[in-house]
C-alpha distance (Angstrom), angle and dihedral (degrees) to the residues before:
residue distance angle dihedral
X1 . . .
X2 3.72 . .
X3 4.53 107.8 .
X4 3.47 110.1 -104.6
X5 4.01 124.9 -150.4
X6 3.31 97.9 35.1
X7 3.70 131.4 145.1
X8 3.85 135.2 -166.7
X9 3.90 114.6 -127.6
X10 3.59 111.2 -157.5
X11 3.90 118.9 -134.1
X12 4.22 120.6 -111.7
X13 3.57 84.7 -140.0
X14 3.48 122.3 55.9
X15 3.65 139.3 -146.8
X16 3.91 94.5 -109.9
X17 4.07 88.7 55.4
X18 3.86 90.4 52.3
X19 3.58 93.0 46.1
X20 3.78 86.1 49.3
X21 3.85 98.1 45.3
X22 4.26 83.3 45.2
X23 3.56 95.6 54.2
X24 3.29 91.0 -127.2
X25 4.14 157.4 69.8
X26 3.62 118.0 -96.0
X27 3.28 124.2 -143.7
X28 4.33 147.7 129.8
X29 3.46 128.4 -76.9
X30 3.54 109.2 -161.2
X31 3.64 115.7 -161.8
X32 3.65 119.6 -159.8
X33 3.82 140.0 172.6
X34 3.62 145.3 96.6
X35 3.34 124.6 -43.8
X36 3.67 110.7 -83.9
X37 3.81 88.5 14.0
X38 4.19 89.2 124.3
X39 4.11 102.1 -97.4
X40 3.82 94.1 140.1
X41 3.75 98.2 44.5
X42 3.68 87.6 53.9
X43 4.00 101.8 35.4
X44 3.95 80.9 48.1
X45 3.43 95.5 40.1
X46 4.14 90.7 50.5
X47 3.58 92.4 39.6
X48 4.09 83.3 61.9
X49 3.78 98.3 46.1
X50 3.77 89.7 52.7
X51 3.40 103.2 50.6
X52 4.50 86.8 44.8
X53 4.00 70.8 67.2
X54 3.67 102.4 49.8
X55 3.40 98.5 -98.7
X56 3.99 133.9 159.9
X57 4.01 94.8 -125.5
X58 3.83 131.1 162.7
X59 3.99 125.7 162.7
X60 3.79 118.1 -148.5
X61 3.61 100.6 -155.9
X62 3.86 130.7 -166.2
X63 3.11 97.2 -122.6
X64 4.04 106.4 49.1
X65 3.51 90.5 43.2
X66 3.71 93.2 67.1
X67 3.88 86.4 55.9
X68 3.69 92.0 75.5
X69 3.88 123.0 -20.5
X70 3.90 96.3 49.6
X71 3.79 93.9 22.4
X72 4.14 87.5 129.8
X73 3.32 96.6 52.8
X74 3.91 124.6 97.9
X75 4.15 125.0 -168.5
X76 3.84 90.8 -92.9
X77 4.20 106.5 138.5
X78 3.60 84.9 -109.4
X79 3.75 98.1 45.7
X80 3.64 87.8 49.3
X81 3.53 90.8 58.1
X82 3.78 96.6 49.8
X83 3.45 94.4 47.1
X84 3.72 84.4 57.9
X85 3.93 91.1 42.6
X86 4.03 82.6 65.4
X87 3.30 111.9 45.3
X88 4.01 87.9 41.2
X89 3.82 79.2 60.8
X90 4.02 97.0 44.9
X91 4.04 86.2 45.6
X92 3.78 84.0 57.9
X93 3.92 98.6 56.5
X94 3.93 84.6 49.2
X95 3.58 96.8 53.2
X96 3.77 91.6 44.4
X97 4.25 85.4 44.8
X98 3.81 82.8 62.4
X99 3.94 96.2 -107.4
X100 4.21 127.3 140.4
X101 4.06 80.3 -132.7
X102 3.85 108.8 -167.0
X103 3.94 116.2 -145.6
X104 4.14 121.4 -161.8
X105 3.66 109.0 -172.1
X106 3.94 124.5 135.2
X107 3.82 89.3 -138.9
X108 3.68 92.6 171.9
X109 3.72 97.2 -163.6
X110 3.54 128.8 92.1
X111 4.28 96.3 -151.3
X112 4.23 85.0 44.7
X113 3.74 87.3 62.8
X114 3.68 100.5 32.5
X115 4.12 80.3 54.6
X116 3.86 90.0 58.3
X117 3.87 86.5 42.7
X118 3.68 97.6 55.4
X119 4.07 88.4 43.2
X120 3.84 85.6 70.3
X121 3.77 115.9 97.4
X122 4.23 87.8 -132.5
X123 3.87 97.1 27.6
X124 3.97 88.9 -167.9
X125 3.58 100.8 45.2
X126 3.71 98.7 32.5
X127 3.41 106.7 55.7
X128 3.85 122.0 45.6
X129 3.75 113.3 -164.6
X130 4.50 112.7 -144.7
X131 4.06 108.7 -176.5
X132 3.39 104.4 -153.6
X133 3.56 96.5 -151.7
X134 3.65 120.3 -171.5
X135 4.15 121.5 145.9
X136 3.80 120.3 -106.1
X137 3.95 98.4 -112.8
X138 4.10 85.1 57.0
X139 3.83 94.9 46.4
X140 3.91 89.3 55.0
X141 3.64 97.0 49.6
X142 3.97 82.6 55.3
X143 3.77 89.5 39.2
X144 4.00 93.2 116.2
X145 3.76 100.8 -174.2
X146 3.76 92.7 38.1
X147 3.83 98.1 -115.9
X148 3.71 88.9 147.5
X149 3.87 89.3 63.0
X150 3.30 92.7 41.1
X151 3.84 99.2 49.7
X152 4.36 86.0 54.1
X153 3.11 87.2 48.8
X154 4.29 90.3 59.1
X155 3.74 82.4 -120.2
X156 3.74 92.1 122.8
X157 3.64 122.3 33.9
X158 3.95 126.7 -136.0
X159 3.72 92.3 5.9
X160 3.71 111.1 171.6
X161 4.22 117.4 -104.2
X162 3.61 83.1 9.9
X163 3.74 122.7 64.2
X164 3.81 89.8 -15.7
X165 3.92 132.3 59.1
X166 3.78 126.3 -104.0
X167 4.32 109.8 -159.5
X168 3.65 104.7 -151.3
X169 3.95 116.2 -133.3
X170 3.35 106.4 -97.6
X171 4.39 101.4 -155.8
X172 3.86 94.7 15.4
X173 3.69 106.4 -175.0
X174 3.92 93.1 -138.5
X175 3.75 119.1 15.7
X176 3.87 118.3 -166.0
X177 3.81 122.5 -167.8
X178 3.95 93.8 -150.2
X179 4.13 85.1 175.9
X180 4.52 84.9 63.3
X181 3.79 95.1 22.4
X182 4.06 135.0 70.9
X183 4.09 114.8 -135.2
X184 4.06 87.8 -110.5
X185 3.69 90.6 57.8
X186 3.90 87.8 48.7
X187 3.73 100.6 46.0
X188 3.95 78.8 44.1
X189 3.62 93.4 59.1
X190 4.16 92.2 40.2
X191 3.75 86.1 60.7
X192 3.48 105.0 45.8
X193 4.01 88.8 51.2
X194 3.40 80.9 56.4
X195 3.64 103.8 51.6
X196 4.15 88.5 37.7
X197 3.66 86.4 54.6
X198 3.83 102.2 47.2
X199 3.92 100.8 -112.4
X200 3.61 86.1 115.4
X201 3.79 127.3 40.8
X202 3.51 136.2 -159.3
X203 4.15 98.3 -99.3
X204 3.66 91.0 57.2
X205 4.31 91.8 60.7
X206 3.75 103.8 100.4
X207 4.21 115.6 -155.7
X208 3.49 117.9 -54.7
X209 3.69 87.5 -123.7
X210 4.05 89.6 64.4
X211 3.50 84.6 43.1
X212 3.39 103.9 67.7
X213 3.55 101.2 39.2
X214 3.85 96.6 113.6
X215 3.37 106.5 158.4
X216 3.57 102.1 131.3
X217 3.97 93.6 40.2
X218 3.42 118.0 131.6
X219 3.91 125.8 -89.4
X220 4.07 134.4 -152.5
X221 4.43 99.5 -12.0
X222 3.53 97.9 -108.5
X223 3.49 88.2 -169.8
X224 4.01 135.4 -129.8
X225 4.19 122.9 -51.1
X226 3.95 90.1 -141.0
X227 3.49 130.6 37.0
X228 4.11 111.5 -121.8
């Protein structure tokens, strides 16, 4: 049932002035793709190299949400899409907080995302589509709980490129071949659509030097334990 007597309060400080005292845009990454395809090595991985820069950066991943926000949901199609429905919403209040907010969720439907799209208050600037594209073969042998062979065999129900559908995006903004590509040349190309794009402007580059100390960046995807 939809609340009633509610009001909207409107913020003294606006997005624009957060964005300004950030140094940068804000906006949503939404990372999409099979399960096991690589989105939280490279939403993590991205969420690291912008915050080496001096970025506001947060990752809302499929996993730790269903530790508490969507703990009541299940993988029903229609829990699936509420869980999206939420953490479209949450991704919202970060954008508006002035934060490059990074979102890994399989959310194998075109209309689920296009939902969390339309949420945003600039639908085209706001939210920045990255199809993590890796074939179905490859995202098994990175499967590392087995939830592939489990879903053939009818051990797991609705499980994504499986026994359920994944709709590929159709205009991705960035599209990353994780099967041909490693995760630094992804989070590579992730940032420099960024900086082409004006999310990220020159004052908010940190040395070179600090740039390239990657030592903790991570290796071969090994892909996500449950499938969001």
């Amino acid at each position: 049932m939809p609340s009633e007597n509610i009001t909207w309060h409107e913020h003294p400080v606006k997005r624009d002035q957060r964005e300004e005292r950030n140094g940068h845009d804000s906006a949503v990454l939404w990372f999409t793709g099979l399960p096991a395809s690589g989105k939280s090595t490279l939403s993590m991985g991205t969420e690291k190299r912008l915050f080496q820069r001096g970025c506001f950066t947060y990752v809302l991943d499929g996993d730790n949400v269903r530790h508490g926000l969507c703990g009541d949901l299940g993988f029903s199609p229609e829990d699936r899409n509420e869980n999206i429905r939420r953490v479209g919403q949450v991704a919202k209040l970060f954008a508006d907080s002035g934060a490059l907010v990074a979102a890994s969720f399989v959310s194998p439907y075109r209309e689920v995302r296009d939902m969390v799209r339309d949420m945003m208050g600039d639908p085209e600037r706001d939210f920045i589509e990255i199809f993590v594209d890796a074939p179905v073969p490859v995202c098994e042998d990175r499967d590392p709980k087995g939830l592939y062979e489990q879903a053939r065999e009818g051990e797991i129900e609705n499980f994504t490129g499986i026994s359920a559908p994944y709709e590929e995006p159709e205009n991705p903004a960035i599209h990353l071949r994780t099967d041909e590509m490693d995760p630094r040349e992804s989070i590579d190309r992730i940032v420099e659509y960024l900086e082409e794009h004006g999310y990220l402007r020159p004052e908010t580059a940190v040395a070179e030097s600090v740039r390239t100390q990657r030592n903790g960046d991570p290796g071969v995807p090994a892909g996500e334990a449950v499938e969001e």
